[in-house]
C-alpha positions in Angstrom: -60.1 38.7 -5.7 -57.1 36.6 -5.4 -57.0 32.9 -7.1 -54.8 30.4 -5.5 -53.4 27.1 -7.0 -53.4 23.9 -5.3 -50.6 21.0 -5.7 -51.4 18.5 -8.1 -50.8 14.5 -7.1 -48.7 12.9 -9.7 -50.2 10.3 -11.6 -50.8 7.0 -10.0 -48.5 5.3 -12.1 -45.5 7.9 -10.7 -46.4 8.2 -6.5 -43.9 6.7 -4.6 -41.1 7.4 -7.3 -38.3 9.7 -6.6 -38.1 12.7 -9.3 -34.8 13.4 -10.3 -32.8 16.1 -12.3 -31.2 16.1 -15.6 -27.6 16.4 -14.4 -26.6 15.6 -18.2 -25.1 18.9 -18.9 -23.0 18.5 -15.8 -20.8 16.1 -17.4 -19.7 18.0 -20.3 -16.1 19.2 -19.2 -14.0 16.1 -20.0 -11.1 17.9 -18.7 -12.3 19.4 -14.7 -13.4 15.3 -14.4 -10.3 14.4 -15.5 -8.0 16.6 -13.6 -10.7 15.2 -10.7 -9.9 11.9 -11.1 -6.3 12.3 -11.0 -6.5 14.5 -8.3 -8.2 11.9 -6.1 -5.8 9.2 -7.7 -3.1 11.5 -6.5 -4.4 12.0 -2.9 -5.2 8.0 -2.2 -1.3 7.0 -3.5 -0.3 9.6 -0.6 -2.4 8.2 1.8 -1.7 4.9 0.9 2.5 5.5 2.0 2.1 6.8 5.0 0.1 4.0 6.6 0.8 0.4 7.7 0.0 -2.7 6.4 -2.8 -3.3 9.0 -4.6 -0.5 10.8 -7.0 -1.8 13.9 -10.4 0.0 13.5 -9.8 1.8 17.0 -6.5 3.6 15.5 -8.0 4.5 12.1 -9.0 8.4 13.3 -5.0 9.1 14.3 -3.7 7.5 11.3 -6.1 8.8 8.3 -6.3 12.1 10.2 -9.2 12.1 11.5 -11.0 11.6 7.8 -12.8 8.9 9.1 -13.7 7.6 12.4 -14.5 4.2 14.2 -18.2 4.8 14.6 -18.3 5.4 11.1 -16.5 2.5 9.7 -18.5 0.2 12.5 -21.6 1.5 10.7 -20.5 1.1 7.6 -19.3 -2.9 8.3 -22.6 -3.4 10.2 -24.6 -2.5 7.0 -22.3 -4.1 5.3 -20.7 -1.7 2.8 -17.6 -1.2 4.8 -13.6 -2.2 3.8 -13.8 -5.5 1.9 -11.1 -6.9 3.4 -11.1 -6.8 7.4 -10.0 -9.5 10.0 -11.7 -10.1 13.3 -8.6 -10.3 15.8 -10.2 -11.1 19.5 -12.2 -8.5 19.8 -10.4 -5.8 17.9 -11.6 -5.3 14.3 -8.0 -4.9 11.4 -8.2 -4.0 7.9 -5.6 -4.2 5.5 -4.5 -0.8 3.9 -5.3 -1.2 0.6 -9.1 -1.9 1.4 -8.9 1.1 3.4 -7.6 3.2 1.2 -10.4 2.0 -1.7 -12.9 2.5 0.9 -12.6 6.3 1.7 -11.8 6.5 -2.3 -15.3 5.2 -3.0 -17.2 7.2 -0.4 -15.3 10.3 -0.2 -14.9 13.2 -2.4 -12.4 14.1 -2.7 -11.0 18.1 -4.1 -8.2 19.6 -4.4 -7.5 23.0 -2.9 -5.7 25.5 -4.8 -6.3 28.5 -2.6 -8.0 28.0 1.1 -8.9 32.2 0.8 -11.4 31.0 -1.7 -12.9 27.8 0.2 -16.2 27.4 0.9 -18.4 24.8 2.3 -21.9 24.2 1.5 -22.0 27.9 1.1 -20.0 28.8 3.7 -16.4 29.9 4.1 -14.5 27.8 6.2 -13.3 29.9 9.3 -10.1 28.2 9.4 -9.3 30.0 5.9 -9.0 33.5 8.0 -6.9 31.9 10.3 -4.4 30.7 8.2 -4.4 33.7 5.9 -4.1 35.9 9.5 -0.8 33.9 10.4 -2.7 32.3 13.4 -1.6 29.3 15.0 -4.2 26.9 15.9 -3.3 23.5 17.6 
């Protein structure tokens, strides 16, 4: 005869708390954080050059690339947690480029890519890998 096991509840004194894992040991190569940091460092000073001093919240997607979009930053300024610095000009919303810039820095990781062969997504490759490795011209 089988046995089975139920679930145990946590102790009163824990429900309602969110268990979390030791990520200690994840933070024990000083030097892949490092290179990280100045990776990211790296990619916001290029970002930072190639946009203007003011950017209007409808024109953010063409001139970050589509990293972020409008809905997104909306969200974020409705909760909040968006740019710090933004102006309200009629009924368009502007924010300067520095507060951009520290924006998608905070809530964005950023990585860089040393071979896109090798790139994989939550698991999965990215299909636009093949293509470039193919030669294939995508628009």
């Amino acid at each position: 005869m089988e046995t089975y096991t139920t679930a145990t509840t946590p102790p009163d004194d824990l429900r309602g708390q969110r268990q979390t894992k030791d990520r200690s040991k994840e933070f024990d190569r000083p030097r892949q954080g490092r290179d990280k940091a100045e990776h990211k460092q790296e990619f916001l000073e290029i970002l930072a050059e190639g946009l203007p001093p003011m950017i209007a919240r409808k024109d953010v997607e063409r001139f970050l690339g589509g990293i972020v979009t409008r809905k997104t930053l909306a969200n974020a300024d409705a909760r909040g947690e968006g740019p710090k610095i933004a102006y309200a000009v009629g009924r368009n919303v502007v924010y300067r480029r520095e507060s951009l810039v520290e924006y998608v820095g905070d809530n964005f990781t950023v990585q860089r890519l040393e071979n896109l062969k090798t790139l994989s997504l939550g698991g999965r490759k990215l299909w636009t890998a093949s293509l470039v490795a193919s030669g294939n011209k995508w628009a």
